[in-house]
N, CA, C and O atoms as CSV, one atom per row, in Angstrom:
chain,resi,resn,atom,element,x,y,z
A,1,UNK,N,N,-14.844,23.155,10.497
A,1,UNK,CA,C,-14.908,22.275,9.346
A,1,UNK,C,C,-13.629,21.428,9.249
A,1,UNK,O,O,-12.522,21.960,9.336
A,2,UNK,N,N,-13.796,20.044,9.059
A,2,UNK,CA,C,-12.559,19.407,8.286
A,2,UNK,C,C,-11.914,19.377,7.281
A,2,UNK,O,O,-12.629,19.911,6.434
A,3,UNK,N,N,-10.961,19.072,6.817
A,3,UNK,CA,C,-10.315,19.619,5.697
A,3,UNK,C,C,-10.693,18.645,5.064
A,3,UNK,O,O,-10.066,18.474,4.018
A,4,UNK,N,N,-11.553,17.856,5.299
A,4,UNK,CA,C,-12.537,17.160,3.814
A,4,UNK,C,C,-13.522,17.705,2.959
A,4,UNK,O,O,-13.892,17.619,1.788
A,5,UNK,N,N,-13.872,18.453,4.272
A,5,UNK,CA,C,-14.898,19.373,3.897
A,5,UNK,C,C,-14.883,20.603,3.001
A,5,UNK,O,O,-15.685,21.066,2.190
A,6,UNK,N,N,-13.523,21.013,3.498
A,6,UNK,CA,C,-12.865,21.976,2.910
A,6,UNK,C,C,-12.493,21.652,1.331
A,6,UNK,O,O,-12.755,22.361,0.359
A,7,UNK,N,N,-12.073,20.870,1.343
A,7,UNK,CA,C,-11.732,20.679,-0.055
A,7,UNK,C,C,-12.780,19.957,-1.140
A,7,UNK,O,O,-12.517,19.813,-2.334
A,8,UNK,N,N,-14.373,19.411,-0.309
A,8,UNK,CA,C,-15.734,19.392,-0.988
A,8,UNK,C,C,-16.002,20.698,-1.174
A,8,UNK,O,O,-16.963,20.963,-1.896
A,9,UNK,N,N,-15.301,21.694,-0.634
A,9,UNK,CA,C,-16.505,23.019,-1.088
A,9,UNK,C,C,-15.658,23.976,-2.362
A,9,UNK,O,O,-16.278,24.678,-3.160
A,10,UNK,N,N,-14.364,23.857,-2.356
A,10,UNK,CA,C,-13.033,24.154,-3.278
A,10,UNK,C,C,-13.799,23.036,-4.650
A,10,UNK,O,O,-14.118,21.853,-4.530
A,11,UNK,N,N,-13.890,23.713,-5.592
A,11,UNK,CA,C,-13.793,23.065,-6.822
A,11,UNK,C,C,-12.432,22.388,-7.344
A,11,UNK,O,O,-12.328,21.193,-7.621
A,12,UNK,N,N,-11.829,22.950,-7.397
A,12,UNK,CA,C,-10.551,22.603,-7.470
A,12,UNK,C,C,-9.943,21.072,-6.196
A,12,UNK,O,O,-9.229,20.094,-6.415
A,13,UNK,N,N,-10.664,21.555,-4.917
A,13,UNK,CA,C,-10.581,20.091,-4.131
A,13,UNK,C,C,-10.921,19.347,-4.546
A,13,UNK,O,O,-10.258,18.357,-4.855
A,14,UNK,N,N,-11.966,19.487,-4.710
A,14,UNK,CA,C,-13.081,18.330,-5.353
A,14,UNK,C,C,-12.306,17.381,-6.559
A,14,UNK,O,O,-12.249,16.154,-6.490
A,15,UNK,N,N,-11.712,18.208,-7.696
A,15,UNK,CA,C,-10.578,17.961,-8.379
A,15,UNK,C,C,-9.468,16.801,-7.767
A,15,UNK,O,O,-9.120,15.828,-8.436
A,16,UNK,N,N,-9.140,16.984,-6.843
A,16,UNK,CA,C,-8.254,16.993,-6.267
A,16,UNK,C,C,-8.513,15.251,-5.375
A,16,UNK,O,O,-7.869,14.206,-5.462
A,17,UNK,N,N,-9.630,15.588,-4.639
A,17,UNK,CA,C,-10.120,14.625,-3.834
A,17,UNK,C,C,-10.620,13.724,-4.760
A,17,UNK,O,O,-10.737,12.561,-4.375
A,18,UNK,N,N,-11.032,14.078,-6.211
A,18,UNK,CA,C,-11.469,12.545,-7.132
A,18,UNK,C,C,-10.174,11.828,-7.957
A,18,UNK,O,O,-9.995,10.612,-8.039
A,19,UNK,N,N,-9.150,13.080,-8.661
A,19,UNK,CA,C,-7.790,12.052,-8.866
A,19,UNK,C,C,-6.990,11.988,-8.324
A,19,UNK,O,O,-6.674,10.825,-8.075
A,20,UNK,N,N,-6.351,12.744,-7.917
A,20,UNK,CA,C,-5.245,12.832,-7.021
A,20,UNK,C,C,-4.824,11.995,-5.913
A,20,UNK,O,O,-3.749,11.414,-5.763
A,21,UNK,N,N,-6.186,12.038,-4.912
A,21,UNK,CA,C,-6.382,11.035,-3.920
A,21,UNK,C,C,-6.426,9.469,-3.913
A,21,UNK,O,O,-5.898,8.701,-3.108
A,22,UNK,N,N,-7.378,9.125,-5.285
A,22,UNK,CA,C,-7.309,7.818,-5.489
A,22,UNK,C,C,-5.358,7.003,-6.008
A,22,UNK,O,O,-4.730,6.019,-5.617
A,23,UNK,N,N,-5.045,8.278,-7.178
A,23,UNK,CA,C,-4.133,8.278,-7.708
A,23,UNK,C,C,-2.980,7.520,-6.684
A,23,UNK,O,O,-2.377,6.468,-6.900
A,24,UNK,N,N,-2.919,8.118,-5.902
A,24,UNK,CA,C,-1.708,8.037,-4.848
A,24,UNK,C,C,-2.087,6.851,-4.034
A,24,UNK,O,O,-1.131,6.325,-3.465
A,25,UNK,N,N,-3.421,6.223,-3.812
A,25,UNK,CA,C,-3.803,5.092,-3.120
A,25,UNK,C,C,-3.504,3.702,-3.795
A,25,UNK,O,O,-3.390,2.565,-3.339
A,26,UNK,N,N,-3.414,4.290,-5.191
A,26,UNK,CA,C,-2.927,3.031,-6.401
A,26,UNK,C,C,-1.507,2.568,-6.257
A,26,UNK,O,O,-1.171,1.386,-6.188
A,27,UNK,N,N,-0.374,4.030,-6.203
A,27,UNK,CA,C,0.696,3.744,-6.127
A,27,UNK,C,C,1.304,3.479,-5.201
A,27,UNK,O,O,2.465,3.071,-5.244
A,28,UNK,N,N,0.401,3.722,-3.804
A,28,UNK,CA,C,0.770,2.959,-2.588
A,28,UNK,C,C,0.407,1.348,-2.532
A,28,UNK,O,O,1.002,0.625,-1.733
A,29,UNK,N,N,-0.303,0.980,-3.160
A,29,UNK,CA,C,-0.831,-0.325,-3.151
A,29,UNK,C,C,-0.119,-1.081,-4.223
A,29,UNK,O,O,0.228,-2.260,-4.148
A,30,UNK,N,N,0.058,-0.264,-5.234
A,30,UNK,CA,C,1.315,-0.994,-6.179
A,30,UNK,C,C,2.623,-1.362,-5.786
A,30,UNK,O,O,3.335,-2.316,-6.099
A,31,UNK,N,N,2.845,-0.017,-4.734
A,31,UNK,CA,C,4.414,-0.514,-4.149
A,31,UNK,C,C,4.229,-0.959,-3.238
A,31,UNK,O,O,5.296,-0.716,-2.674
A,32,UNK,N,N,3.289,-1.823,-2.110
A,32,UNK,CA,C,3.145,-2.654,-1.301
A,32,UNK,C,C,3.169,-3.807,-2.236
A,32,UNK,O,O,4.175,-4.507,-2.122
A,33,UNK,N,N,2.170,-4.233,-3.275
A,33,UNK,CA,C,1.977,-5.343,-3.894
A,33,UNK,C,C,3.673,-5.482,-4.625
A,33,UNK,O,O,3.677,-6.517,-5.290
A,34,UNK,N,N,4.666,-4.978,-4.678
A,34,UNK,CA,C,5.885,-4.870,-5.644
A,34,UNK,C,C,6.998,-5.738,-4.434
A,34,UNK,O,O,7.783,-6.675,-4.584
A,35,UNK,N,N,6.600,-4.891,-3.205
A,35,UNK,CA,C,7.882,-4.984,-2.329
A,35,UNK,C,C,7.185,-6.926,-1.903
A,35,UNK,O,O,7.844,-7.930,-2.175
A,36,UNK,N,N,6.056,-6.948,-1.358
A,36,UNK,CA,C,5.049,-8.619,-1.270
A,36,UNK,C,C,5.994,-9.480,-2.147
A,36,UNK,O,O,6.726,-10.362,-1.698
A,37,UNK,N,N,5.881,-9.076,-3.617
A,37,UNK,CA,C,6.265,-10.025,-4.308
A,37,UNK,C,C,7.700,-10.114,-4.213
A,37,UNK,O,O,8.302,-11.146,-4.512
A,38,UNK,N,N,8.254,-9.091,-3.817
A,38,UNK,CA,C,9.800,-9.552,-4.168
A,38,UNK,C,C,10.138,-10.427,-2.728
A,38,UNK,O,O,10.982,-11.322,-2.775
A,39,UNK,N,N,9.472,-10.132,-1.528
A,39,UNK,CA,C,9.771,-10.911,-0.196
A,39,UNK,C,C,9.662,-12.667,-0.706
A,39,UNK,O,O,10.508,-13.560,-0.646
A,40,UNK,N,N,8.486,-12.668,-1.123
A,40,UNK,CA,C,7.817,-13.839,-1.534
A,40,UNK,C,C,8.630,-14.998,-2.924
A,40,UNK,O,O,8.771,-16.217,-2.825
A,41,UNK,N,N,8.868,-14.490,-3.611
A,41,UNK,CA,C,9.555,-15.019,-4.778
A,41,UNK,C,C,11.126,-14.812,-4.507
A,41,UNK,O,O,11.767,-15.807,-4.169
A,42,UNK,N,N,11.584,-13.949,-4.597
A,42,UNK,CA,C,12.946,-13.732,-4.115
A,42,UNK,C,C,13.568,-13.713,-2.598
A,42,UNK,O,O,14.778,-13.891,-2.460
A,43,UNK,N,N,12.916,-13.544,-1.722
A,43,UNK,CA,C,13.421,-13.413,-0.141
A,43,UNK,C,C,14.448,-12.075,-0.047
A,43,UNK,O,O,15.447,-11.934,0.659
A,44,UNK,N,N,13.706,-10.947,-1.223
A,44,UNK,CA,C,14.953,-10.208,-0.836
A,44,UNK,C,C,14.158,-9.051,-0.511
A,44,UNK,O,O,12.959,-9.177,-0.261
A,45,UNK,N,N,14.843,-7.730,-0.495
A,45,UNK,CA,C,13.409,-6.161,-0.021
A,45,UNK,C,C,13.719,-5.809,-0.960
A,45,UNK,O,O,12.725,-5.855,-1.685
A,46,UNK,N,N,14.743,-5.354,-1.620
A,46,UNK,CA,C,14.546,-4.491,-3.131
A,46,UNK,C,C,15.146,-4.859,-4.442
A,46,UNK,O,O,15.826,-5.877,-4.573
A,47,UNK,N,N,14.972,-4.286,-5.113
A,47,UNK,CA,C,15.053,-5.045,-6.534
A,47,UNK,C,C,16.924,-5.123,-6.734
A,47,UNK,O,O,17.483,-5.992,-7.404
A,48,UNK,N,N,17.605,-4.066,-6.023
A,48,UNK,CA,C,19.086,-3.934,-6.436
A,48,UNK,C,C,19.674,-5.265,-5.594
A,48,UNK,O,O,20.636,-5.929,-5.980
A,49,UNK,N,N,19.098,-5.459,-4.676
A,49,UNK,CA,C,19.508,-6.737,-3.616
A,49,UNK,C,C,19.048,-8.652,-4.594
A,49,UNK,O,O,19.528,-9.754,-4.327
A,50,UNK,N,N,18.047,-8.301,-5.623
A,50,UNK,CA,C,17.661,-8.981,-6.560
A,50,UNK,C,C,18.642,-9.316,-7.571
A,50,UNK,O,O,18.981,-10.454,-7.898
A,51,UNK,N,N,19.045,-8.275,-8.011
A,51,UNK,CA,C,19.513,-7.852,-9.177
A,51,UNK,C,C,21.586,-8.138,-8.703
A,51,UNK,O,O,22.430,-8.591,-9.475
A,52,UNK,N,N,21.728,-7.845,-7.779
A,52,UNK,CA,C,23.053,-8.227,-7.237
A,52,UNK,C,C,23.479,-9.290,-6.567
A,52,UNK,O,O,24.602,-9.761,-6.385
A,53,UNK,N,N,21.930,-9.737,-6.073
A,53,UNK,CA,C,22.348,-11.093,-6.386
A,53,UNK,C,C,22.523,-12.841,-6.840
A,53,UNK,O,O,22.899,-13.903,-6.343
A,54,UNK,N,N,21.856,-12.181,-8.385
A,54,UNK,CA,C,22.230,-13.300,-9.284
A,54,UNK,C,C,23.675,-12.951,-9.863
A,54,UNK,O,O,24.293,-14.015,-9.919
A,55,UNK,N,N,24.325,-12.084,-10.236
A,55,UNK,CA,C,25.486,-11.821,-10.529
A,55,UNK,C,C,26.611,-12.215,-9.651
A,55,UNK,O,O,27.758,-12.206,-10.098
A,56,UNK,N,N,26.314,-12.616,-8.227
A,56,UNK,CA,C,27.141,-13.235,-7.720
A,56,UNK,C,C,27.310,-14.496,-8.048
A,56,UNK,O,O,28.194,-15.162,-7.508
């Protein structure tokens, strides 16, 4: 069996495989769509490289 399977037959997977799974597909796609925008609008990778440098 696969451990998809495995965790369709676990109630608790099942749990697991309906929030958890999506859950984490959101916040991967949020922090792809986060890091996009800052390349795009700012030309920079993270927000402290943003943030340090308008203060220059």
């Amino acid at each position: 069996m696969t451990v998809l399977q495995l965790f369709g037959v676990n109630p608790l997977g099942s749990v697991v495989l309906a929030l958890v799974v999506p859950f984490f597909i959101v916040v991967f796609g949020t922090y792809l769509g986060v890091l996009g925008a800052l390349q795009t609008f700012f030309g920079e990778s993270s927000w402290q490289d943003v943030s340090t440098g308008e203060e220059e």
